[in-house]
N, C-alpha and C positions, 0 to 999 in steps of 0.2 A: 100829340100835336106839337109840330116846333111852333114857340113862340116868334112870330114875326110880328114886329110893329112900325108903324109911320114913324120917319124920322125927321126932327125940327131943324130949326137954328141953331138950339143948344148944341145939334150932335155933329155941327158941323168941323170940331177941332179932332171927335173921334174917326168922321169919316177921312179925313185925312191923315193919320195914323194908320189907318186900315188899310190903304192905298198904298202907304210910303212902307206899307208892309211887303209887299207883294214885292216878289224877285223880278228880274229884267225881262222873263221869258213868262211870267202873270201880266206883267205894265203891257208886254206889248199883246196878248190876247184879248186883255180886258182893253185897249185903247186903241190897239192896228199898228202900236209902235212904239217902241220904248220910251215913254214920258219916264222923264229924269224927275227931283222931288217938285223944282221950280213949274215944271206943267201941271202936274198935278196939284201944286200949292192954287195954281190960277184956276183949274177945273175946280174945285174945290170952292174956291172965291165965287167961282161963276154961278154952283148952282142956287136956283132958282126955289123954294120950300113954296111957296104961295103958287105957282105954276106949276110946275113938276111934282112928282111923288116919288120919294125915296123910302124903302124898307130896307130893314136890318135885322140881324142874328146876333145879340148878345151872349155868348156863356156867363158864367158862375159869377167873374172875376167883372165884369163890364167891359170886357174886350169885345170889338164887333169886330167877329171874325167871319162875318158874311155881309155883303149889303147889293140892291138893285136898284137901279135908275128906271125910271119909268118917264120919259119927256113927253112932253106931247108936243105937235106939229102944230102953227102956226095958224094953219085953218081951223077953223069952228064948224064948218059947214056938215052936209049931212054923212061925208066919210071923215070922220076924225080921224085921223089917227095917231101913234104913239110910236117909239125905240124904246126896245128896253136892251137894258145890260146888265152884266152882275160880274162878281169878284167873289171869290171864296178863299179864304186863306190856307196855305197847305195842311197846319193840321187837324183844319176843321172838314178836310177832304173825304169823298166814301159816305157821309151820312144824308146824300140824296137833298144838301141846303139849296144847292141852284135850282132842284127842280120844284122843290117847296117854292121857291121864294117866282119863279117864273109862273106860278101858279097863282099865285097870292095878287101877281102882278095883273097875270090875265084877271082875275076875276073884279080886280079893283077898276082895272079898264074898261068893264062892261060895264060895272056900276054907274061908272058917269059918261056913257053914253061913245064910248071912243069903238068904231067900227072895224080897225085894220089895227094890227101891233106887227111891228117891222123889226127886225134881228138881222145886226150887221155885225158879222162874225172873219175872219181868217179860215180859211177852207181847213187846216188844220187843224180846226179847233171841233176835235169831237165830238165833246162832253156836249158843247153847247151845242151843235148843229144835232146830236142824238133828242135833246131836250126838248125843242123846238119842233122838229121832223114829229116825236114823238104826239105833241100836241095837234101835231095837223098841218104847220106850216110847211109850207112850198119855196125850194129855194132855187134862185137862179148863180151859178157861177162865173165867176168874171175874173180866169187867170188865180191869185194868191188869196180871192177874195169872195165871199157868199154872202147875197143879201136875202132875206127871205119873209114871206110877207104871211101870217095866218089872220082869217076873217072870222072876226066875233059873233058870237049872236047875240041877241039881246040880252039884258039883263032881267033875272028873276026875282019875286019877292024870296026866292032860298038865295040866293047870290047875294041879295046887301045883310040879309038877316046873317048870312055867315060868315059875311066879313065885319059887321058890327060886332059881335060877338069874339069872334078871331083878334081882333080888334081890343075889345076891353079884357081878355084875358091876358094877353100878350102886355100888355101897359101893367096890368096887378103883376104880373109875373118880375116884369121891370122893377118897377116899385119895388117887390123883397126883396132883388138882387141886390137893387140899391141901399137899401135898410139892413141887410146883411155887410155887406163891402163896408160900412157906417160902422158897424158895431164889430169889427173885425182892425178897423184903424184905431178904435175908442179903447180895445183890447191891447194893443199894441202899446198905445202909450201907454196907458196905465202900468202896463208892466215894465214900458222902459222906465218910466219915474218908478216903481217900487224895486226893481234891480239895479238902476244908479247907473250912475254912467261910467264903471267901471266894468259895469258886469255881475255885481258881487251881490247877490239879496241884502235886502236891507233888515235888519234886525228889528224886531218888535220895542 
């Protein structure tokens, strides 16, 4: 299972790192156009933790070398619906994270009741339009641009039970990382204070 988890406030300095990662030919699939760091510094400002749901893909180190946006639309009524988008970093490419994580997306979208999940994509964007197609969505083409719309179905007591669970693993998983990366900088000094700041081991 990749751990995926909801992402807060706190990770909001990571997820623009992660963004300001991405080359000029990622900025403009994941956004329709090359946002330079200052666009991204403000999408970044803008979003939303209490309204929207974002997840992410940690490695080892606490780098979040994947994440997806999941907004929801403005209506409440009885077709909710949502945009989801995502970013993968290059060399977290090939391990299937967009589809995990477009996955994770849909099912958290059922959970709370969102009927239609919408994918606005650049016609030359594959990966995404294969992911998407693949789940069931229908896309229409407009010139440079693909919108595409898949319809939910209800949500099941296996649907929340497995994102609960997806959920607290994913957060424990988090937690070592962090408690590792903790005791890996605790290592570091120690050793620089017992090597000295010349380099030289320090004699007993």
């Amino acid at each position: 299972m990749v751990p995926i988890r909801s992402l807060g406030e706190n990770h909001r300095a990571r997820i623009a790192r992660h963004l300001k990662a991405l080359d000029a030919h990622d900025r403009y699939y994941r956004f329709g156009f090359n946002a330079n760091d200052e666009q991204i510094a403000r999408y970044v400002d803008g979003l939303n933790f209490e309204r929207d749901e974002i997840f992410g893909i940690y490695n080892r180190n606490l780098v979040l070398i994947a994440m997806a946006h999941l907004a929801y639309a403005p209506d409440t009524g009885a077709d909710q619906s949502a945009e989801f988008g995502v970013s993968v970093l290059p060399q977290a490419r090939g391990r299937h994270y967009g589809t995990r994580l477009f996955e994770r997306a849909v099912m958290h979208a059922r959970n709370v009741g969102v009927r239609k999940l919408y994918v606005h994509v650049l016609s030359e964007n594959t990966a995404m339009l294969r992911i998407a197609s693949h789940a069931g969505a229908t896309f229409e083409r407009d010139g440079a641009e693909a919108e595409g719309h898949l319809v939910l179905p209800p949500a099941t007591l296996n649907t929340h039970l497995t994102e609960m669970v997806e959920e607290q693993l994913a957060q424990a998983n988090y937690r070592i990382k962090l408690q590792a990366q903790q005791f890996r900088h605790t290592l570091a000094s120690l050793q620089s204070v017992w090597r000295g700041s010349d380099g030289v081991e320090k004699a007993d």
